[in-house]
C-alpha positions as CSV (number, residue, x, y, z in Angstrom):
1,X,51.6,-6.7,192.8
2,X,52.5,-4.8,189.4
3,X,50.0,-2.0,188.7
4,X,47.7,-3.6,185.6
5,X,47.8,-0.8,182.7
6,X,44.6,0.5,181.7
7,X,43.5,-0.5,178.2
8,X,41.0,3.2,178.3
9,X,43.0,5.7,176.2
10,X,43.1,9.0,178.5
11,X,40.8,11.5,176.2
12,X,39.5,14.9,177.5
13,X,36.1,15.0,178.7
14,X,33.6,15.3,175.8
15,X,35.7,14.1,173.0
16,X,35.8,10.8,171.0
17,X,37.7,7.1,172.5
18,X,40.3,6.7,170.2
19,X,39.1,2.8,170.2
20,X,35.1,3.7,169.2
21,X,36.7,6.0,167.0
22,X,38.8,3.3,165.5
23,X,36.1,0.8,164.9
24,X,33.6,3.3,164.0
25,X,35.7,4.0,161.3
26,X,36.5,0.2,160.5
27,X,33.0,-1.3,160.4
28,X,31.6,2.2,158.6
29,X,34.0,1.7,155.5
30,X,32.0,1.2,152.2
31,X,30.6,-2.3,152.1
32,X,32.5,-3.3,155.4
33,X,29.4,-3.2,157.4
34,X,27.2,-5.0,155.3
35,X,29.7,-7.7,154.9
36,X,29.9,-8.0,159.1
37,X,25.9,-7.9,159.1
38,X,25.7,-11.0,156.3
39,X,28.2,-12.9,158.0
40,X,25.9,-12.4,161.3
41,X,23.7,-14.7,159.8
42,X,25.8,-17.3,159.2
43,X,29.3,-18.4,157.7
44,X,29.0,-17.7,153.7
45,X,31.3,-18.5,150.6
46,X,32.6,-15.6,148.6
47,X,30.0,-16.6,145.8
48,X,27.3,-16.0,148.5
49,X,28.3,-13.0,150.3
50,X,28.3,-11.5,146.9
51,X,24.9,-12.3,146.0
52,X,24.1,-11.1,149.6
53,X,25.4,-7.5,148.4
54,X,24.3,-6.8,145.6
55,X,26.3,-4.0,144.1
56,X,29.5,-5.0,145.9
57,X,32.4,-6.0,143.0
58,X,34.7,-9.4,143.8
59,X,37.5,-7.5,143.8
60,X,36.7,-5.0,146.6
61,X,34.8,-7.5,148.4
62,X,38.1,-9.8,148.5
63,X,39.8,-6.4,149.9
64,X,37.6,-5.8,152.7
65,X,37.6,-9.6,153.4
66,X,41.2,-9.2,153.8
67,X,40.8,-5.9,155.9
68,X,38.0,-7.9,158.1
69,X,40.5,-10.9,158.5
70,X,43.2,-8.6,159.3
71,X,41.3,-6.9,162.6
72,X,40.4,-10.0,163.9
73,X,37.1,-10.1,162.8
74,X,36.8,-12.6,160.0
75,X,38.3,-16.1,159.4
76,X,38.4,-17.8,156.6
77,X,38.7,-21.8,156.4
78,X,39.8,-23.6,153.4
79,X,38.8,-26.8,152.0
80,X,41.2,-28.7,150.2
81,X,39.4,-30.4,147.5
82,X,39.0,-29.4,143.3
83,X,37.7,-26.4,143.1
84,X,39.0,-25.5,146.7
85,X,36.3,-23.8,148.9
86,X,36.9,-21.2,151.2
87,X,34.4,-20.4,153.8
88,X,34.1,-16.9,155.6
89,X,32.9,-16.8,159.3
90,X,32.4,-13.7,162.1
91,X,35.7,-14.7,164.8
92,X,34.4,-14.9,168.6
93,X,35.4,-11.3,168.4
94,X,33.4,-10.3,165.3
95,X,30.2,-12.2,166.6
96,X,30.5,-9.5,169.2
97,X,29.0,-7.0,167.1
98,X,26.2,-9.4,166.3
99,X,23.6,-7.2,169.2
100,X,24.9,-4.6,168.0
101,X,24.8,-5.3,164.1
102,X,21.1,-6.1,165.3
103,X,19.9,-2.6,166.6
104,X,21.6,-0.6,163.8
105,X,19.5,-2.6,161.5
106,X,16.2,-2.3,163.6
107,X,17.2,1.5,164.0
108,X,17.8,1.6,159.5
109,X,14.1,0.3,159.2
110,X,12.3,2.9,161.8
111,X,14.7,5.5,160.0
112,X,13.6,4.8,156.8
113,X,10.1,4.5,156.9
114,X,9.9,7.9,158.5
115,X,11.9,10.0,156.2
């Protein structure tokens, strides 16, 4: 039997896993993380994730879509049909950060209404 490669990137003791580091740095770009916390809810339409970030333009919220859909973390489906609908939904991967997504935004409240 073949030894099975470890997927844990070798890093000395006390610094930062390349792969939190990685998606630490996705999922904190501008607007990225709001988009992932909307889509926790359920699957949304460009026209509504935009109303559900306010603030966020159609043009960078299309980018980051794209971004999203690149990682792995976003789908989109398209319905065929006039005008054609696209719908935007979390992948079994993205709906991973769901718990996750959750305590950061318990954690935002408690932060906020003590500073």
């Amino acid at each position: 039997m073949e030894p099975v490669p470890s997927t844990q990137a070798a890093a000395a003791p006390g610094s930062v896993c390349p792969h939190f580091h990685a998606a630490i740095e996705l999922i904190g770009k501008r607007w990225t993380g709001a988009i992932v916390c909307a889509l926790t809810e359920r699957p949304m339409r460009f026209g509504e994730l935009g109303k559900a970030i306010p603030g966020l333009s159609d043009r960078l919220l299309s980018q980051r879509l794209r971004e999203l859909e690149e990682e792995g973390l976003v789908e989109r489906e398209v319905e065929a049909g006039t005008p054609v609908r696209v719908t935007y939904s979390l992948t079994p991967i993205g709906e991973q950060l769901g718990p996750a997504i959750g305590e950061l935004r318990s954690w935002a409240k408690q932060w906020k209404n003590t500073g």
